[in-house]
C-alpha positions in Angstrom: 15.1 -3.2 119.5 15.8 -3.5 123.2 19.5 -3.5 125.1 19.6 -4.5 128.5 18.4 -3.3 131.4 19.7 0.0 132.6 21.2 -0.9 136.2 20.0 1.8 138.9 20.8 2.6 142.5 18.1 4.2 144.1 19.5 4.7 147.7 16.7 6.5 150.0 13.7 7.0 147.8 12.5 10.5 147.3 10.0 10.4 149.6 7.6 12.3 147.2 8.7 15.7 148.4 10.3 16.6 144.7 13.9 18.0 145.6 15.6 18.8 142.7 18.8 18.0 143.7 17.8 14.5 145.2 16.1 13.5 141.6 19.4 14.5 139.9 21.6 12.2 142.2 18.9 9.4 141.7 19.3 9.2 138.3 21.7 6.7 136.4 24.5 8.8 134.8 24.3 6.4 132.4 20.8 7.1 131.2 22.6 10.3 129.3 24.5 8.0 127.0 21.2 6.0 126.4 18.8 9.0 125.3 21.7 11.4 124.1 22.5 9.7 120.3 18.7 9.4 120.2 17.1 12.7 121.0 18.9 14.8 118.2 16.0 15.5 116.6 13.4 15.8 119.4 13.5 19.6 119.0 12.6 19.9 115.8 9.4 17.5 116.8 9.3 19.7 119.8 9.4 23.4 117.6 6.5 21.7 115.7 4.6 20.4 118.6 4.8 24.5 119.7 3.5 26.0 116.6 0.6 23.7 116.4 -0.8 24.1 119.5 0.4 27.8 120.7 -1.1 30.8 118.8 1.5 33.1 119.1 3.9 31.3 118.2 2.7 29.6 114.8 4.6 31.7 112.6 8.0 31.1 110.4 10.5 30.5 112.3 12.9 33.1 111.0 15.1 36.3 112.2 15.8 36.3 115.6 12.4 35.3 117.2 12.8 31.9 115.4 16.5 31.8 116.2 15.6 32.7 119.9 13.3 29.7 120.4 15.0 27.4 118.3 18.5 27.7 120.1 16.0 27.7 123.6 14.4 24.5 122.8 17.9 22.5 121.7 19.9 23.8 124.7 17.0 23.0 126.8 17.2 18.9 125.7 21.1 18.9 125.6 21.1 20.3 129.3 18.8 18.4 130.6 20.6 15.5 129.0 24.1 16.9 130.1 22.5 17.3 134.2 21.5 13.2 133.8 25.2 13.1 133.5 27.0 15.4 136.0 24.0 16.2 138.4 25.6 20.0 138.0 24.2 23.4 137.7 22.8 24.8 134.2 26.0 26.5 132.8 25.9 30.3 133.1 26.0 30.4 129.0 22.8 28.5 128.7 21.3 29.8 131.7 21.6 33.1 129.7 20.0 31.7 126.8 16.3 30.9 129.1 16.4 34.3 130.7 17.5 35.8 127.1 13.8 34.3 126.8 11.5 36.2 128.9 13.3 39.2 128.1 12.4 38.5 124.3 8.9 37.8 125.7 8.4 40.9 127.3 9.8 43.1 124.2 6.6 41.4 122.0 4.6 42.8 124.7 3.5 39.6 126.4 3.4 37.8 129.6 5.3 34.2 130.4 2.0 32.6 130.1 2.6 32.2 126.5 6.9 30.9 127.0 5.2 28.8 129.9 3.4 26.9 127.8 5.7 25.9 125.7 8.1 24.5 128.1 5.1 22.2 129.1 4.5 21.5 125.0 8.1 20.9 125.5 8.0 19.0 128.4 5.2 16.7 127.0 6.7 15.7 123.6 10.0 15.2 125.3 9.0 13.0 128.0 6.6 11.0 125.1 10.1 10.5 123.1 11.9 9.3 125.8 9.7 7.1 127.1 9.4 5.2 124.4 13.8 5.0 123.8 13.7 3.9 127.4 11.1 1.5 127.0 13.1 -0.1 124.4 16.4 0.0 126.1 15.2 -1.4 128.8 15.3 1.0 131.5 13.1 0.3 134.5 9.6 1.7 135.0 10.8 3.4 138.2 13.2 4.9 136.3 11.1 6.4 133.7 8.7 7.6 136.5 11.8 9.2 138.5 13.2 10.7 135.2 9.8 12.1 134.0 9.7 13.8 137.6 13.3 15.4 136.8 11.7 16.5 133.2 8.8 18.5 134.8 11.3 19.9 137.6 14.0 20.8 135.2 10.7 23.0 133.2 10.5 24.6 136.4 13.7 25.8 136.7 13.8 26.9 133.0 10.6 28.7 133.9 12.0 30.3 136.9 14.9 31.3 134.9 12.6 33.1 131.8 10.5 35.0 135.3 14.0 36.4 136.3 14.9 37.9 132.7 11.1 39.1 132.3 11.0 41.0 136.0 14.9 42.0 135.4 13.9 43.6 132.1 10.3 45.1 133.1 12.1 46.7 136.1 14.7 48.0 133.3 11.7 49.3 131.1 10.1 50.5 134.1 13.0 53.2 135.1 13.9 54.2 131.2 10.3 54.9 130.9 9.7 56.9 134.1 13.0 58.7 133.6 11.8 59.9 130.3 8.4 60.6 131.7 10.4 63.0 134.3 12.3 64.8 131.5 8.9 65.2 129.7 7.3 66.7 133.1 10.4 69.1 133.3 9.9 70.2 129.4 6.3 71.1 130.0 7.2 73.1 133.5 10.2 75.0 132.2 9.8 79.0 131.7 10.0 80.4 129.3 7.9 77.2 127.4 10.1 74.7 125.6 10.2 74.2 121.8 7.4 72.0 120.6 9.1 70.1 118.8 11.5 68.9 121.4 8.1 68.5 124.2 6.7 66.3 120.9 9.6 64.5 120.6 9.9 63.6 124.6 6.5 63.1 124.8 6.8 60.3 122.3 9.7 59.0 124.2 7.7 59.3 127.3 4.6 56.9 126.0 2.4 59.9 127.1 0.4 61.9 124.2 0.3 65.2 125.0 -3.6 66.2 125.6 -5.6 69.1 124.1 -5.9 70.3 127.6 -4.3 69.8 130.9 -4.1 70.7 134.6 -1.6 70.5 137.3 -1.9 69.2 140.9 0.0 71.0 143.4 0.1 68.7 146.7 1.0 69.3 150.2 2.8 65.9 150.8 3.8 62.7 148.9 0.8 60.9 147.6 0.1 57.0 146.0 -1.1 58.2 142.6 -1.7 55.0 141.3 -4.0 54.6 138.5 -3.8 58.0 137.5 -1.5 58.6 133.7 -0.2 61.5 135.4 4.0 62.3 134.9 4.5 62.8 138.8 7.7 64.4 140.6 6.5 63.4 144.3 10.4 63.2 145.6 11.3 66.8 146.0 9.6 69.3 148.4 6.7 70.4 146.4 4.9 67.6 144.8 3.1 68.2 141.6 1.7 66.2 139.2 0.6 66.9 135.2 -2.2 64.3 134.0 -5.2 65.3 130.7 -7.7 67.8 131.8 -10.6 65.4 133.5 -13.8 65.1 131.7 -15.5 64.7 135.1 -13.9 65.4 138.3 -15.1 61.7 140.9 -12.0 59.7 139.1 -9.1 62.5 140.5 -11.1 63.2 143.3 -11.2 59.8 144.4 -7.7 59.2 143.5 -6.5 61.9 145.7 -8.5 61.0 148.7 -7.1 61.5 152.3 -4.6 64.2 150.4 -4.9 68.0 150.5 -4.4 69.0 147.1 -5.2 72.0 144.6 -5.8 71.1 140.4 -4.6 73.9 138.5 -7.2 75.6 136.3 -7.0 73.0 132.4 -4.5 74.8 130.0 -3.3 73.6 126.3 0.4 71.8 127.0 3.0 75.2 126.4 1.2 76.8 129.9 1.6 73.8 131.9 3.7 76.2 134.4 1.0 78.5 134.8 -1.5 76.0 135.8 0.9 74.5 138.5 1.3 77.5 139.9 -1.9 78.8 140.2 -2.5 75.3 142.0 0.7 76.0 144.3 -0.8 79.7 145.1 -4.6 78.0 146.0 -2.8 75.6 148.0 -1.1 78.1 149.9 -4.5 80.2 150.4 -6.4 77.1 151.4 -7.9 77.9 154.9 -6.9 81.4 155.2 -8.4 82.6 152.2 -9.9 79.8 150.3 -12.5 77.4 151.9 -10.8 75.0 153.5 -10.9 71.5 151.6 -8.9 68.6 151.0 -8.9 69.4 147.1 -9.6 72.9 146.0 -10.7 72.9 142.2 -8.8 76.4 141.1 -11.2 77.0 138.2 -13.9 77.5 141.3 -11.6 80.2 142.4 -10.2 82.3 139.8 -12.1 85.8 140.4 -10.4 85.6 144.5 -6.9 83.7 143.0 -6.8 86.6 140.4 -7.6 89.1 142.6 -4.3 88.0 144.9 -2.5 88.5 142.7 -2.5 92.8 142.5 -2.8 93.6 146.1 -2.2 97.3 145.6 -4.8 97.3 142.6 -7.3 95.4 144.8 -6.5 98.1 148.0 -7.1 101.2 145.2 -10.4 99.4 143.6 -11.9 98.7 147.1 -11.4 102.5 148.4 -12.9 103.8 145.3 -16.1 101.9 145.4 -16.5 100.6 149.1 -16.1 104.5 150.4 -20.0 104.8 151.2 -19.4 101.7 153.9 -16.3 103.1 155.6 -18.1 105.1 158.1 -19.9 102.1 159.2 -19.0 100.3 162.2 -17.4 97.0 161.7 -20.3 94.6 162.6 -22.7 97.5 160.3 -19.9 97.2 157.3 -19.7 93.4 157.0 -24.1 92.8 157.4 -24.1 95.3 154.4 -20.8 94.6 152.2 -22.2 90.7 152.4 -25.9 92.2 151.5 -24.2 94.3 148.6 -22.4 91.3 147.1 -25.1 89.4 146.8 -27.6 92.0 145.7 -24.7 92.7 142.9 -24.4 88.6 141.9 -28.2 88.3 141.7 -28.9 91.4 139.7 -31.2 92.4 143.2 -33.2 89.2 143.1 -35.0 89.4 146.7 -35.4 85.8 146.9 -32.2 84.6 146.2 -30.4 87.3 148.3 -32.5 85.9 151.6 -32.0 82.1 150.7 -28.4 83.0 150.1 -27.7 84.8 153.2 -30.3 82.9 155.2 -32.3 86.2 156.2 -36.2 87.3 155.7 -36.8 89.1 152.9 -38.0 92.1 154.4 -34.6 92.0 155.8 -33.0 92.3 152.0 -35.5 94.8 150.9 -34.4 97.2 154.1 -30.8 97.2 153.7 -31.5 97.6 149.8 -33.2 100.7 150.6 -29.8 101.4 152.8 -27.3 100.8 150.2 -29.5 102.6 147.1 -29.0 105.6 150.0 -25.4 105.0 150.0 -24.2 104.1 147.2 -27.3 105.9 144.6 -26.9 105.6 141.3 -23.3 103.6 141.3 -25.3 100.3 141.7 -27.0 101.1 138.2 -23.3 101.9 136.6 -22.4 98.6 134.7 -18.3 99.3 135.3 -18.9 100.0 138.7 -20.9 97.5 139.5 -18.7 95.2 138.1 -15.8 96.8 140.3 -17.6 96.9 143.5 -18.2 92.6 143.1 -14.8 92.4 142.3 -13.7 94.6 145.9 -15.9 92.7 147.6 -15.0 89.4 146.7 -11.3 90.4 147.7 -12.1 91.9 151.2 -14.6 89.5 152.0 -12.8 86.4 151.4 
């Protein structure tokens, strides 16, 4: 059946630029009462037209994913209708209800790809249905081109609508989760140790399994850590990070490029503290008594980090079994002490001692035969052997 022809006043054209607001004031109010008595059941066509072709969505539609997309898809056809008629803004209560849909999107764990795609499934099977009630109520075929342009701007909208509630709740999500992360970081730092059960049960809330094995990373400045699963406090004075103990050592080293650094020596969860502040301490040393590198691996260090930590036990050791070199002059004390060291480390291999210290080995086998004078039988001792290496690594380094 066809009625008559639906009268239109077109004014200035659009001019193929696509305003929104100049394809709302184009078209007929009229054309509401024309499609509105016969689009009441476009969106169950439309829910079907969605499950068919959309994966993840071809499911019952029941509980409140099906009442979400149902109540999306009707208010989507009775505003669009309603704008034909008033040319007005979407109404706050059913603007809600298409940023109520990314949110929904983003707690099933997806992107808008999938909610995009069915406004253009929507779009599609709408514009097909109206077409044809147009057709036979006689509306014009400039009409029907104008008012299909409306449909695909009006999905826009929608769309932009669904991208506000996804970023709005993301960004949400985003700052619970790295709030939680934070309390989880402050758990594994505190001393004395926290319960485990309550580190369990934060780490959980945090998103982060807690590792066999960890380290800390004590750095000297803020740092972009991206990329690394690390729970980071990089806003107060002393940045530290906590991340799983690295199977191999490129992926942090390159993620903490152009930033001095120290990783803490790996440690099971409960003596997170201790690795961060052995890290701190190598930081500190870096230069003065450690060599000086943008990131100082601790468990390279431990005999000299250890070994700062007893001062006085280090100053009673080194008179004990350095005596025999204190009558030496200084340039005389350090050619032997460095000789000594590594005669001690390489169990008095000749060859190793000159490639390490870059001498002739006739040179090694003279000051051998200076230090067996000196020190005699003490380099044979097992405990003091083991004592001088560990006064000599303290005073030399």
């Amino acid at each position: 059946m066809t009625g008559p022809p639906v009268e239109t006043n077109f004014g200035p054209m659009l001019g193929g630029d696509g305003r929104p607001g100049q394809l709302w004031a184009m078209l007929p109010r009229e054309l509401a009462a024309v499609f509105r008595p016969r689009l009441l059941d476009v969106a169950d066509e439309v829910l079907r037209e969605i499950q068919r072709t959309i994966p993840d969505y071809a499911r019952p539609l029941d509980g409140p994913f099906g009442k979400a997309l149902r109540t999306g898809v009707q208010a989507a056809i009775l505003q669009f209708i309603d704008r034909i008629a008033t040319s007005g803004p979407v109404p706050e209560e059913r603007r809600q209800v298409f940023v109520g849909l990314g949110v929904h999107e983003l707690a099933q764990g997806r992107n808008l790809d999938v909610l995009q795609a069915a406004y253009r499934v929507g779009a599609r099977v709408t514009w097909r249905r109206m077409a044809e009630v147009g057709t036979r109520a006689g509306v014009p075929s400039a009409t029907l081109c104008l008012l299909a342009e409306a449909i695909f701007a009006y999905i826009d909208e929608l769309s932009a609508l669904s991208i506000e509630g996804h970023a709005a709740a993301q960004a949400r999500a985003a700052g619970a989760l790295e709030r939680r992360r934070r309390r989880l970081l402050d758990l594994l730092l505190a001393d004395p140790p926290s319960p485990s059960r309550m580190v369990q049960e934060a780490a959980t809330a945090a998103e982060w399994p807690l590792p066999h094995r960890l380290v800390a990373v004590a750095l000297d400045g803020p740092a972009d850590v991206t990329g690394l699963d690390a729970l980071e406090d990089l806003e107060d004075g002393t940045p530290r990070l906590l991340l799983p103990a690295p199977a191999d050592r490129r992926a942090l080293t390159a993620a903490l490029a152009g930033q001095r650094a120290a990783v803490g020596p790996p440690v099971p969860p409960r003596q997170a503290a201790r690795s961060l502040a052995t890290a701190q301490e190598a930081l500190r040393l870096v230069g003065a008594v450690l060599p000086d590198e943008p990131l100082t691996w601790c468990e390279d260090h431990l005999a000299t980090l250890w070994l700062r930590k007893e001062p006085f036990l280090v100053t009673e050791v080194s008179r004990r079994r350095l005596a025999p070199l204190t009558a030496l002059t200084p340039k005389q004390y350090s050619r032997l002490a460095h000789t000594l060291l590594a005669w001690l480390e390489t169990c008095g291999n000749v060859r190793e001692v000159a490639d390490r210290l870059a001498i002739h080995p006739q040179t090694v086998r003279a000051r051998a035969q200076e230090l067996e004078a000196l020190f005699a039988d003490h380099l044979r001792r097992p405990d003091d052997r083991f004592e001088m290496i560990l006064a000599l690594r303290a005073t030399l380094t």
